[in-house]
TIROTOR-9981 format. One line per 8 residues: number of its first residue (from 1); their letters; for each residue x, y, z of C-alpha. Coordinates in steps of 0.1 Angstrom, whole numbers, plus 5000, padded with zeros to 4 digits. Example, Ala and Ser with C-alpha at 12.3 -4.5 7.8 and 13.67 -1.06 7.14 Angstrom:
2
1 = AS = 5123:4955:5078; 5137:4989:5071
END
This chain:
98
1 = XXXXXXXX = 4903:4887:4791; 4937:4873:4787; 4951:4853:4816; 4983:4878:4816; 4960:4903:4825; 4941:4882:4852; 4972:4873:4870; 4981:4908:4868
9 = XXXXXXXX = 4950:4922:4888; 4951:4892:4912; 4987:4905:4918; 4978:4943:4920; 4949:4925:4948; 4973:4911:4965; 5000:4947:4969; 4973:4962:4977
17 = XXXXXXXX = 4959:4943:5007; 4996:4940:5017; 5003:4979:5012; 4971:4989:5029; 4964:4962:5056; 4991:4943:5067; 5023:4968:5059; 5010:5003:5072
25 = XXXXXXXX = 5036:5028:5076; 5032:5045:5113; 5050:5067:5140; 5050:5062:5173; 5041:5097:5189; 5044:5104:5226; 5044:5136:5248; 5031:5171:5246
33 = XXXXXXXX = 5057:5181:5223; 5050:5151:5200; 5084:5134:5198; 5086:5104:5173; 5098:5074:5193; 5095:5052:5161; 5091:5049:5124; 5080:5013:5114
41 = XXXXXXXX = 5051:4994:5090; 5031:4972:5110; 4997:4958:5103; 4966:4979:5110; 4954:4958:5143; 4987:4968:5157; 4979:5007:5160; 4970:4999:5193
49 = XXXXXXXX = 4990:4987:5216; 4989:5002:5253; 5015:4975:5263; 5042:4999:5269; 5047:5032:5285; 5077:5064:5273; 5083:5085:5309; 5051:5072:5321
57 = XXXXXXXX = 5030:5081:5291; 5014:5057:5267; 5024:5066:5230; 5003:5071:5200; 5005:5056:5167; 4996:5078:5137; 4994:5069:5100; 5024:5085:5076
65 = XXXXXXXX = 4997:5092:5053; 5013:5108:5025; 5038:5077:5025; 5003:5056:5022; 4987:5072:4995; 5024:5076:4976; 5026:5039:4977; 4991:5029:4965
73 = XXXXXXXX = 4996:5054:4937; 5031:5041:4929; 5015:5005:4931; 4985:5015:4910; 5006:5034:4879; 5029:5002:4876; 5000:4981:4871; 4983:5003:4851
81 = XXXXXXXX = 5010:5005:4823; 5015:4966:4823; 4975:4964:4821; 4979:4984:4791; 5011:4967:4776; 4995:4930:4779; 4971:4940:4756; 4953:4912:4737
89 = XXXXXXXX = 4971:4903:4706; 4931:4893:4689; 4924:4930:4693; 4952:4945:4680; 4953:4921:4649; 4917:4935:4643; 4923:4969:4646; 4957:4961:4620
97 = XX = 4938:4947:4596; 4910:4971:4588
END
């Protein structure tokens, strides 16, 4: 495998541990009309956190999903195309010369 292409997976590793783990898009939900307090990315063991309170009521943190899943897939397609442009140059020459 060529070492463009390893340091390109470690790399896609790498935005994906940050994208999934430690960079998780979430609202801050509280009430029984479900107001957003806030819209931030913290990391996953942050979802809870019962040290505050909105007009006496403890608010939830949910997931933005589709922001989630939009990002992995953007994250995944951009190193899918440079996976296939760093092609090895031995394979192509093969393929050339029969």
């Amino acid at each position: 495998m060529n070492i463009k292409r390893k340091i390109l997976l470690i790399g896609y590793s790498i935005a994906l541990l940050f994208a999934g783990i430690l960079s998780v898009p979430v609202k801050s939900i509280w009430g029984l009309k479900r107001y957003i307090d806030t819209y931030k990315y913290v990391p996953i063991w942050k979802l809870v956190d019962t040290n505050y309170s909105i007009n006496g009521e403890n608010p939830v943190f949910e997931i933005d999903i589709s922001r989630l899943v939009i990002t992995l897939i953007v994250i995944t397609l951009i190193t899918a195309v440079l996976y296939l442009v760093l092609d090895d140059k031995k394979s192509c020459s093969k393929h050339s010369n029969s």
